[in-house]
Residue, then its C-alpha position, 0 to 999 in steps of 0.5 A: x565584516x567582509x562578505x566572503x567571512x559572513x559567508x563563511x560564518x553562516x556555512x559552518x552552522x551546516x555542520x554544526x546544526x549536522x552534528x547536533x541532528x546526529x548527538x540528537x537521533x542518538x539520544x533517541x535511539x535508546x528511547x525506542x531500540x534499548x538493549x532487550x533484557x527480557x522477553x516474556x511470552x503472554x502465556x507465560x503470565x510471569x518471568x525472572x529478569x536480571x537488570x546488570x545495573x541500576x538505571x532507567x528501563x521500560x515495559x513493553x508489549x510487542x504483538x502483531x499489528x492490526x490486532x487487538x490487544x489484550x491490554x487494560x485487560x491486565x496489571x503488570x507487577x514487578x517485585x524485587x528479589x525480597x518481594x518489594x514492588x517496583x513502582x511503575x510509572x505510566x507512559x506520558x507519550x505512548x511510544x510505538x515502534x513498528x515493523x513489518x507484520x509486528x509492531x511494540x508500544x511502551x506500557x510503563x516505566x521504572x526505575x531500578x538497582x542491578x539485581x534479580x526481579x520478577x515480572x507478573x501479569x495478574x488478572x486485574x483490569x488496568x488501563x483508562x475507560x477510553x482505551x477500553x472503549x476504543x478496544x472493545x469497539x474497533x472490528x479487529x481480531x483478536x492477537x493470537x496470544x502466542x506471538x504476544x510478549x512482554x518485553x523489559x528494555x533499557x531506556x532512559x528518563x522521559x526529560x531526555x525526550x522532551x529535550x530532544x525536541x527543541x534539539x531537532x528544530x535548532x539543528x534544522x534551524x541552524x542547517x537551513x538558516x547557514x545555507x540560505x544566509x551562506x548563499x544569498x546573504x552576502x548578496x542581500x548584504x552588499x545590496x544593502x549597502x552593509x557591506 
């Protein structure tokens, strides 16, 4: 192989590697900005939602940062238009995404046909004695419970952010390998004796 094709080769996994990063951050996207169907405020402790289509959506809470949250301290439940409930799915991952003074942390996961549901917030304790004890044991206020929401979010099946993980180390794999092989291994090549 002539050493101007090797050079060529290994250039071309640059965009290559690109446009996987690019397919990649897009695929994440929907895990942490899915479209908002509703936002509930906490007062509130219930509200109506419509899904538009049967798919994948997440529950979040969306509050102040450096606040302590009231979560743990109740139980969600989502009920469909004929009052069966919706099986919630924990977080594996714990997704956060922060602002400047707000911050949103994925609580569960469900899956749903388009419809008419209702999302309740009942007075049960729900959560893992860990987070209750880091909870109680952290000296930060309390939220002021009038800028605490629970929101429902589209989002997508937990498999696609497993994938997404090696997908990022092959694209940086292939940009870094390309250029350093497009720069110097034709030289190295030739040095060789390969060429």
């Amino acid at each position: 192989m002539e050493p101007i094709l090797f050079r060529i080769l290994m250039f071309s996994m640059i965009p290559i590697g690109i446009f996987l990063l690019v397919k990649v951050i897009r695929m994440l996207k929907k895990t942490f900005n899915g479209k908002i169907i509703k936002e509930i405020p906490f007062q509130d402790k219930s509200g109506t939602f419509e899904l538009p289509e049967s798919g994948h959506y997440a529950i979040w809470q969306k509050g102040q940062l450096f606040r302590k949250t009231p979560i743990g301290d109740f139980k969600l439940q989502v009920k469909d238009e004929s009052g069966t409930i919706i099986r919630l799915n924990p977080t594996w991952f714990s997704v956060h995404k922060n602002g400047w003074g707000t911050g949103r942390t994925e609580l569960k996961k469900f899956t749903a046909a388009a419809g008419k549901y209702t999302l309740s917030l009942l007075n049960q304790p729900d959560g893992n004695l860990l987070q209750k004890m880091l909870k109680d044991t952290l000296p930060v206020k309390p939220i002021d419970k009038d800028h605490y929401f629970i929101q429902i979010r589209e989002s997508q099946p937990v498999c696609y952010f497993l994938i997404a993980i090696p997908l990022l180390t092959l694209s940086g794999f292939l940009m870094i390998i390309g250029l350093v092989a497009g720069l110097v291994g034709p030289q190295i090549a030739v040095d060789m004796g390969i060429f």
